[in-house]
C-alpha positions in Angstrom: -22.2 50.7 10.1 -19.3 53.1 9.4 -20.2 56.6 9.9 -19.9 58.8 6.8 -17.5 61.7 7.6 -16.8 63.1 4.3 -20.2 64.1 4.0 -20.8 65.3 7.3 -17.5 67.8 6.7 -19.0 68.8 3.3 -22.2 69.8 4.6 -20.9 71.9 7.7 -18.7 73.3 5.3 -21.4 74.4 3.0 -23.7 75.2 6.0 -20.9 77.7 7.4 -20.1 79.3 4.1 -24.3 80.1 4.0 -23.9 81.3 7.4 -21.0 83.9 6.6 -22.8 85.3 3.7 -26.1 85.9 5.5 -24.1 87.6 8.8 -21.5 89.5 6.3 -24.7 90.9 4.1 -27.0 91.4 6.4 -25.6 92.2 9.5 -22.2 93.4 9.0 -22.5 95.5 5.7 -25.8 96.5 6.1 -26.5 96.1 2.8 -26.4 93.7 -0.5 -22.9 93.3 -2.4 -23.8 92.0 -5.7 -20.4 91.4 -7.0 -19.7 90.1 -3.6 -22.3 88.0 -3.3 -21.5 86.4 -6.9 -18.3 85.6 -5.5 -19.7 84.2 -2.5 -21.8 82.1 -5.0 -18.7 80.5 -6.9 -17.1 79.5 -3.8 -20.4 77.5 -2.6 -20.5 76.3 -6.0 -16.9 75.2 -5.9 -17.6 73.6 -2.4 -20.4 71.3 -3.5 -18.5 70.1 -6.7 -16.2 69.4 -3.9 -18.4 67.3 -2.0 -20.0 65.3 -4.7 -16.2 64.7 -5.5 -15.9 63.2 -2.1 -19.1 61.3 -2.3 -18.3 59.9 -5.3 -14.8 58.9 -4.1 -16.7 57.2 -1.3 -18.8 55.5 -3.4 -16.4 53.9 -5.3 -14.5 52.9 -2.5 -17.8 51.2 -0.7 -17.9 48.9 -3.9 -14.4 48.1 -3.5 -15.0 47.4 0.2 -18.3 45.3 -0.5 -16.3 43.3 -3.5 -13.4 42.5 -0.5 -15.7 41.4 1.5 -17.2 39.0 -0.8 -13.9 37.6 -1.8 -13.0 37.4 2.3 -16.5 35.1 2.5 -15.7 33.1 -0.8 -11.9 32.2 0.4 -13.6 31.3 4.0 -16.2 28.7 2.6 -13.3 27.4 0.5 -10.9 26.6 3.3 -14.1 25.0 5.6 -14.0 22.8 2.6 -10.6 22.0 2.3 -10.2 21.2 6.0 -13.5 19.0 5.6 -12.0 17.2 2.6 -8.2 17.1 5.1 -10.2 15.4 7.7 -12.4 13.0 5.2 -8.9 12.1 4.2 -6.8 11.9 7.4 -9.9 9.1 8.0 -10.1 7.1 5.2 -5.6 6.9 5.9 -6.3 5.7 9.6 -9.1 3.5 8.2 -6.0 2.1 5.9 -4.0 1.6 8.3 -6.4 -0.5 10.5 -7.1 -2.4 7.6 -3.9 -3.3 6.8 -3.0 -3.9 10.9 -6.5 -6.3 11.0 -5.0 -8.3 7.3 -1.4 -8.6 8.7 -2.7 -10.0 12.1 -5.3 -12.2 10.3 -2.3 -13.1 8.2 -0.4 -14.1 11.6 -3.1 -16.2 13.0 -3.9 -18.4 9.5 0.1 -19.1 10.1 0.2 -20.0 13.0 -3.2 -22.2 12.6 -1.2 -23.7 9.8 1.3 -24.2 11.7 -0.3 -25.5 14.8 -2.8 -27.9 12.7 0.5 -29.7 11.4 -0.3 -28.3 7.5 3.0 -29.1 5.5 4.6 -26.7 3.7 4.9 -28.9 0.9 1.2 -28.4 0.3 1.2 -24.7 1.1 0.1 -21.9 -1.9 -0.1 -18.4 -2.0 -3.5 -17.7 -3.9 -3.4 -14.2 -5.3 -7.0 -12.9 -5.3 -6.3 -10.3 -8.1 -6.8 -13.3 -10.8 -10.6 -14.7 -9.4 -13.5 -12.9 -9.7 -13.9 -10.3 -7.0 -16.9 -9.2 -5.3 -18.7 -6.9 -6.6 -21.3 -6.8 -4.4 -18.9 -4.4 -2.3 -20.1 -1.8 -4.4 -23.0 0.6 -3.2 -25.8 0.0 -5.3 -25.1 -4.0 -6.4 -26.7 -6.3 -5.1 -26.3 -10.8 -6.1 -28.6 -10.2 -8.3 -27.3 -6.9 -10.8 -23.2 -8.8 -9.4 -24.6 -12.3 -11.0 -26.2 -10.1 -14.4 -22.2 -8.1 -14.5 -20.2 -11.8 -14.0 -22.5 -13.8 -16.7 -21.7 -10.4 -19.0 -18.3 -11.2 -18.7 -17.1 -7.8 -15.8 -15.8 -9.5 -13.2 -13.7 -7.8 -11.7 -13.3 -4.3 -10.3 -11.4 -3.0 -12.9 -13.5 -4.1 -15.7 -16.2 -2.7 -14.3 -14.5 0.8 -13.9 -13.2 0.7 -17.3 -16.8 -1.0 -19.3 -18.7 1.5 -21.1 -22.5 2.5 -20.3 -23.7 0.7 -23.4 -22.2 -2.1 -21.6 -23.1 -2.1 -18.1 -26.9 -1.3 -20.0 -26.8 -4.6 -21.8 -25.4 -6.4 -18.4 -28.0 -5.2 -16.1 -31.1 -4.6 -18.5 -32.6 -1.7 -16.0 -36.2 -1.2 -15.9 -37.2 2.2 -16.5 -38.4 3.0 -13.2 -35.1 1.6 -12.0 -32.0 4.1 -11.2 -29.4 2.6 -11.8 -25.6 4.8 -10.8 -23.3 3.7 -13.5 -21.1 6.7 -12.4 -21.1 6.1 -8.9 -20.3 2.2 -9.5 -17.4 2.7 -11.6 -15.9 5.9 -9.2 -16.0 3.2 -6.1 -14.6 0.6 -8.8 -11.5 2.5 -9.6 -10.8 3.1 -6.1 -11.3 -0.9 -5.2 -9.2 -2.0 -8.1 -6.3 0.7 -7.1 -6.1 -1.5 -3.7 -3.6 -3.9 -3.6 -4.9 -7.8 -4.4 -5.2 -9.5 -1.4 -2.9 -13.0 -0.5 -4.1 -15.6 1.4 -2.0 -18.4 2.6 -3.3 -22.0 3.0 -3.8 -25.1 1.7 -4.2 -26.1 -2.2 -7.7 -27.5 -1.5 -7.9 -28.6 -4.9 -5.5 -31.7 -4.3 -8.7 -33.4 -2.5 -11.2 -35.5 -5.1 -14.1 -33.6 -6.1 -12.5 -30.3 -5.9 -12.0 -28.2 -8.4 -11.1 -24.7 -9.6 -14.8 -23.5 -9.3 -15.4 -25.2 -5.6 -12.2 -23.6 -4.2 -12.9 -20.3 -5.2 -16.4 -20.6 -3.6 -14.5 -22.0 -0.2 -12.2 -19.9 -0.6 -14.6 -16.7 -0.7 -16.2 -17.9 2.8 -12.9 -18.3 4.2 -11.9 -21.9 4.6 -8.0 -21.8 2.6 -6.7 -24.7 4.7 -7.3 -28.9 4.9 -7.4 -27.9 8.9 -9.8 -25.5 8.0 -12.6 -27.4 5.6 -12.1 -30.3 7.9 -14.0 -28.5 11.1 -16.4 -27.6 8.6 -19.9 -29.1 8.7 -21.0 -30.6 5.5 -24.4 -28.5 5.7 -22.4 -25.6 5.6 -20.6 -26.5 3.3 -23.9 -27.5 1.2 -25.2 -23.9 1.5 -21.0 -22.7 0.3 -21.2 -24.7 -2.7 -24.8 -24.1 -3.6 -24.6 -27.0 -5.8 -28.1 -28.0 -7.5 -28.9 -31.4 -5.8 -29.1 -33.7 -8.7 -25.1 -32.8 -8.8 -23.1 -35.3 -6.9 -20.8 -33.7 -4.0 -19.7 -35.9 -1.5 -19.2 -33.0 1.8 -18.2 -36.1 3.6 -15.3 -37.4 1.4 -14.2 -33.8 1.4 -13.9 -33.6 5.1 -12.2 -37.0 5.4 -9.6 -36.1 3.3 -9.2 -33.2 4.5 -8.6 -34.5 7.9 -6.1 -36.5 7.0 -4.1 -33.7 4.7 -4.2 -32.0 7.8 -2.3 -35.0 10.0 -0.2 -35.2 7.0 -1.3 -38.7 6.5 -0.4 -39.1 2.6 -0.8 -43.1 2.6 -4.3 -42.5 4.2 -4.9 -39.9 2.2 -3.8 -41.5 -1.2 -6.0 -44.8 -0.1 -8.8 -42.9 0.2 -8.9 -40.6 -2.9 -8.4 -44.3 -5.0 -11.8 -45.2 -3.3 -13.5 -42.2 -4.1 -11.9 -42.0 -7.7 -13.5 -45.6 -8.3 -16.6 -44.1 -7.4 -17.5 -43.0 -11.1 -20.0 -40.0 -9.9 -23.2 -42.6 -10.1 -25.8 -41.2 -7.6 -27.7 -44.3 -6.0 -30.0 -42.1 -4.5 -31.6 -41.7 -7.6 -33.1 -45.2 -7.5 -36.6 -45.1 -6.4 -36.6 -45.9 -2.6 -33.0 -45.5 -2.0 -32.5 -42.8 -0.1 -29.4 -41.0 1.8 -28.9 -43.5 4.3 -29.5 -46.6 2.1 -26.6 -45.0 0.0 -24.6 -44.7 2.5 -24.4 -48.0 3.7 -23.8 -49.6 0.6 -20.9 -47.5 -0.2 -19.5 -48.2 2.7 -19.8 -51.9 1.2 -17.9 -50.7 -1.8 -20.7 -50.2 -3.7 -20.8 -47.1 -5.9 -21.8 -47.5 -8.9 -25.1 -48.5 -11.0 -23.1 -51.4 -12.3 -21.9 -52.2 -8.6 -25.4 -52.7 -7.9 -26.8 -53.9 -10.3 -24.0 -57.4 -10.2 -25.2 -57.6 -6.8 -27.8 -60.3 -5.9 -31.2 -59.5 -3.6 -29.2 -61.2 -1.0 -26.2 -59.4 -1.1 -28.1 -56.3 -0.6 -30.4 -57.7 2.5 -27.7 -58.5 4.5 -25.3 -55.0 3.6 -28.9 -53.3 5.3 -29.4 -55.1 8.2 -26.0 -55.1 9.4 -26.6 -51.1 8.8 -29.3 -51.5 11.3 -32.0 -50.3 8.2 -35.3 -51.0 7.9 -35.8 -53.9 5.0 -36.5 -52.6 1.4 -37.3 -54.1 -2.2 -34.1 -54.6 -3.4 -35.1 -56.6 -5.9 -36.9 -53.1 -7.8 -33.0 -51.3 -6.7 -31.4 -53.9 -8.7 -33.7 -53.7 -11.8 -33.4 -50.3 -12.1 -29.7 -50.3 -11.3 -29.7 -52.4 -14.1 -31.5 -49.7 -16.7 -29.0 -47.4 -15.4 -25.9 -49.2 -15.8 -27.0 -49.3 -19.6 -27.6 -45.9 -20.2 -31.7 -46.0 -20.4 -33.8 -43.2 -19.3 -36.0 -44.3 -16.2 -39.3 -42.9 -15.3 -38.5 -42.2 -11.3 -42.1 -42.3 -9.7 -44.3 -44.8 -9.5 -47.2 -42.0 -9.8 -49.1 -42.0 -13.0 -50.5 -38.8 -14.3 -53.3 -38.5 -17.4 -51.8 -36.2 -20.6 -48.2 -35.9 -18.1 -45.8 -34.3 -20.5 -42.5 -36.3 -19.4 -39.5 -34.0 -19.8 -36.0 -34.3 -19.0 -34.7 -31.6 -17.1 -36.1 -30.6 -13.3 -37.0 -27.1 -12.4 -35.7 -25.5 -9.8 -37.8 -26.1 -7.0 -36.7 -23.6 -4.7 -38.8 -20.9 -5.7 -41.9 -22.9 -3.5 -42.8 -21.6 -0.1 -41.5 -23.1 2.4 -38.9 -25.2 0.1 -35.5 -24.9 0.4 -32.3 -26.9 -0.5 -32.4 -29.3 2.0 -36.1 -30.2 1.1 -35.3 -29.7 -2.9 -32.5 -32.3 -2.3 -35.2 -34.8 -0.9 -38.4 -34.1 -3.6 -35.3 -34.6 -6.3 -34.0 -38.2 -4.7 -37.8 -39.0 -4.4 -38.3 -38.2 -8.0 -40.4 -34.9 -7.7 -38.9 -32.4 -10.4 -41.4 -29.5 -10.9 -43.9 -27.4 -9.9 -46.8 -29.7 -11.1 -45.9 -33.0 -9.5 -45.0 -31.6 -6.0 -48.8 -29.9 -6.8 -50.3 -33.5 -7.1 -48.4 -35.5 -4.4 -51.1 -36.1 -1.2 -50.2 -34.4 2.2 -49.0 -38.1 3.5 -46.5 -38.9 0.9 -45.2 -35.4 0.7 -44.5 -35.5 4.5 -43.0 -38.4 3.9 -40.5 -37.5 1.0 -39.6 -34.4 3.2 -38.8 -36.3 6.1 -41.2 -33.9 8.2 -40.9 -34.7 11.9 -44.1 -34.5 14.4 -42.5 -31.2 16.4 -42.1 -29.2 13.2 -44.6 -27.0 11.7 -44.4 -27.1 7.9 -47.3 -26.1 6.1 -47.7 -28.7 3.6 -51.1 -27.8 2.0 -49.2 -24.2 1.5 -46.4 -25.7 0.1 -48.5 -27.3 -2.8 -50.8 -24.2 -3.5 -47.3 -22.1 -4.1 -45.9 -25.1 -6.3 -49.7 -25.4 -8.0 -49.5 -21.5 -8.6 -45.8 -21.8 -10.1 -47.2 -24.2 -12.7 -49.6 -21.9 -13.7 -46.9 -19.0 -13.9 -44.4 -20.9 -15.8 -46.6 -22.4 -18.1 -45.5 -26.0 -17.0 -48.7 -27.3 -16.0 -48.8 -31.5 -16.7 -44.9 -31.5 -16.7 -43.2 -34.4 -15.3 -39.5 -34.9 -14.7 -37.7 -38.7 -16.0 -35.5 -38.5 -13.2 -32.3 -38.1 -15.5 -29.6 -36.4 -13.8 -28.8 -33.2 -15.8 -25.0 -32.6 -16.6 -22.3 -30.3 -15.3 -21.9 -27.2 -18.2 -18.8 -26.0 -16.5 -16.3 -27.9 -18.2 -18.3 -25.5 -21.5 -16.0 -22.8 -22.0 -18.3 -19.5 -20.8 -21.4 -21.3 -19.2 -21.4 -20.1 -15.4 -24.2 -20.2 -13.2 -26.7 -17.6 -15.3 -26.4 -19.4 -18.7 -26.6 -22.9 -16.9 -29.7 -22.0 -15.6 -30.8 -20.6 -18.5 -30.3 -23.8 -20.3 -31.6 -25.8 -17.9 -35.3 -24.1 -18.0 -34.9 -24.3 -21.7 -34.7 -28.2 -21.3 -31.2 -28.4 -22.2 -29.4 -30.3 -19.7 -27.6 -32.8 -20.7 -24.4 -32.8 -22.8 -26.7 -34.8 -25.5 -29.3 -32.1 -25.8 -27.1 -29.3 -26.0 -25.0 -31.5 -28.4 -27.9 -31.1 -31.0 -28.4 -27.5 -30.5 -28.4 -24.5 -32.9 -25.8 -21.7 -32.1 -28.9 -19.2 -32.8 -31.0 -21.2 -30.8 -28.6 -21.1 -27.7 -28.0 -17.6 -28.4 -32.0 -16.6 -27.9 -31.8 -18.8 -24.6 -28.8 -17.3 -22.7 -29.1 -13.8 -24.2 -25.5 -12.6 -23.7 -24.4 -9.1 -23.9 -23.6 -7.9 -27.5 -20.3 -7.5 -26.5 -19.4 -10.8 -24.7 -20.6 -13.5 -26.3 -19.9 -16.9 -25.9 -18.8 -19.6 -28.8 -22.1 -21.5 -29.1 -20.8 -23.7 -31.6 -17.3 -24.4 -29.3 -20.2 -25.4 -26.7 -22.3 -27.5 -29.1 -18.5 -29.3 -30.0 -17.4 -29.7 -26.6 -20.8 -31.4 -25.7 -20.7 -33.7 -29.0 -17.2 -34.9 -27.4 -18.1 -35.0 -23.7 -21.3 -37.1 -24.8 -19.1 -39.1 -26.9 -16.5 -39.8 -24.4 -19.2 -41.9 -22.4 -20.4 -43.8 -24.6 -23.7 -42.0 -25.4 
């Protein structure tokens, strides 16, 4: 604390003047002055107007002082701030940099993979990212589930996510209320992803290969397989779990891979041989026939044999000996033929030989999934046996359902569990009695704005084939999918599009 000298010299002056008087008066003159002594009194007076002067003055300049002070502490807090926000910065430019030194060398080693997997230029594309859907997910706060709700409303990318208004991203995600939901703090780490430059990968044009298309190669693309080197030293249940492709949709991994391998060896007569095989193919699933399962498929495409018409020309005979050569146990190819036969001509086919009292037969499966303990691999075997909903995989004994799942003595699947859940979804969905024909359901994606939300949308609504949708309402498709007020789709382009596709077959 600063000691206060002006008012220590005011008072010893004060206290000397008193002093004077009393000696001068008293001791020295012997006597009272009056006139004197009012003199005396003006010049204390004088000296104490003095020294509230000077505590005044010092007053004043305390305040000054105090407001110095506080300006001193305010600049100080601001420059620990600024050197904070210099450091934040100085790491997000190194973190840059490493970025960019980890892309260049990942660049470096895709080249020389290429290079070193024999990959011909000739086939080689640079796929700039900036015109796919980007992943949103990246943000803090979306998850799959609010990045599938932002995609089906149209914001797909980074910067149309910065740029969409809250009205928007409300209709998109439909928040609960005790949901909190950070618009501002998506759409401030969306303008500093969409300021980045788009990433370029170099590789392969993986949709030269049959059965690939623009929406497959941007799902291999995402998980990183850009060259035929690359997709062929991929296993097909990887690529299963890539594609995420409902089972009733014929992808053949296998054919993928084949081709693939010989892209890669630059084997173009192979190659070209093979795609005419698999283009002669005409997309008929075999497995769909009641007791024809993976394996029985595969050996009689390996016979040429690919169609429904394919089989169906075939005699009992024919098909015995294609399976015993295959080293397969014996089958009733008579009943594969008949059906084939139903199928060939376009008429639906109840799949299971199961009957069921007051079974409401519909058209479209559910997605199985959702049952504990069931997941794709077993949804791909309840659909090729037939099972397509909650109900039926409710009703099927412990026996046949081990069977249809393939379950193996060593593994430990709760089966009774696995029809409680299924029983219990029934009940939840309100699809108690409902039994699926069997009829494979279409592909929407050639539908100009169906992705993966409205398709399963559709699907649950029972539209799910180009013949159902064909006969549609726009309003009626517009209740189902529910799109955003400000992206919605043409329903009545869809309904046209289906009339044509349904058309085009023969329907």
């Amino acid at each position: 604390m600063m000691f206060d000298w002006t008012s220590f010299l005011a008072g010893m002056l004060v206290g000397w003047l008193g002093e004077w008087v009393i000696d001068y008066l008293y001791f020295r003159r012997g006597g009272r002055d009056p006139q004197e002594l009012e003199e005396i009194k003006a010049k204390l007076n004088v000296a104490e107007s003095r020294a509230n002067e000077l505590e005044s003055s010092l007053a004043g300049e305390k305040e000054e002082s105090a407001r110095w002070q506080a300006d001193y502490n305010a600049l100080k807090t601001s420059a620990a701030a600024m050197e904070s926000a210099r450091e934040e910065l100085e790491a997000c430019r190194a973190n840059e940099a490493t970025l960019a030194a980890e892309n260049a060398q990942l660049r470096e080693e895709l080249e020389q993979l290429r290079q070193g997997m024999g990959v011909t230029a000739t086939r080689a594309v640079v796929v700039d990212l900036s015109s796919e859907p980007e992943d949103l997910t990246l943000i803090q706060g979306i998850g799959p589930r609010y990045a599938e709700k932002l995609n089906a409303a149209g914001i797909l990318t980074f910067a149309a996510l910065a740029n969409a208004r809250e009205d928007d991203l409300n209709a998109a995600i439909q928040p609960e209320p005790w949901q909190k939901v950070d618009y501002d703090l998506w759409q401030d780490q969306a303008r500093l992803y969409a300021t980045l430059a788009p990433m370029q990968i170099e590789g392969d044009d993986l949709q030269l290969l049959e059965g690939i298309g623009p929406k497959y190669n941007r799902l291999l693309r995402k998980a990183g397989i850009n060259t035929y080197a690359e997709l062929a030293a991929t296993e097909p249940e990887r690529l299963a779990i890539i594609i995420g492709a409902p089972p009733w949709r014929k992808v053949d991994y296998d054919a993928w891979i084949a081709q693939a391998r010989l892209a890669a060896a630059d084997d173009q007569a192979g190659l070209d041989e093979l795609q005419k095989k698999l283009y002669s193919r005409s997309g008929d699933n075999l497995v769909l026939i009641h007791g024809l399962g993976d394996s029985y498929n595969h050996a009689l495409s390996d016979a040429g044999i690919y169609t429904y018409a394919d089989l169906a020309s075939r005699s009992p005979g024919e098909i015995e000996a294609i399976i015993t050569t295959a080293g397969l146990r014996q089958a009733d190819y008579e009943a594969w033929i008949n059906e084939a036969k139903l199928r060939a001509a376009g008429k639906r086919v109840a799949r299971s030989k199961r009957t069921y009292k007051e079974a409401v037969v519909v058209t479209c499966p559910q997605d199985l999934e959702p049952i504990d303990g069931v997941g794709v691999v077993y949804e791909r075997r309840l659909y090729n046996a037939g099972v397509g909903s909650f109900w039926e995989v409710a009703q099927i004994e412990d026996d046949e359902l081990a069977e249809i799942l393939e379950v193996e003595e060593f593994q430990a699947v709760d089966l009774t569990a696995i029809r409680a859940s299924a029983l219990a979804l029934a009940r939840e969905t309100n699809t108690m009695n409902r039994v699926w024909d069997g009829t494979p359901p279409d592909d929407f994606e050639p539908l100009e704005g169906i992705g993966v939300t409205y398709e399963r949308r559709l699907y649950a609504a029972g539209y799910c084939t180009f013949e159902a949708l064909a006969g549609a309402d726009p309003q009626e498709l517009e209740g189902i999918c529910q799109p955003p007020n400000f992206n919605k789709p043409d329903f009545a382009k869809w309904i046209a599009t289906a009339k044509s596709l349904a058309a085009g077959r023969g329907a």
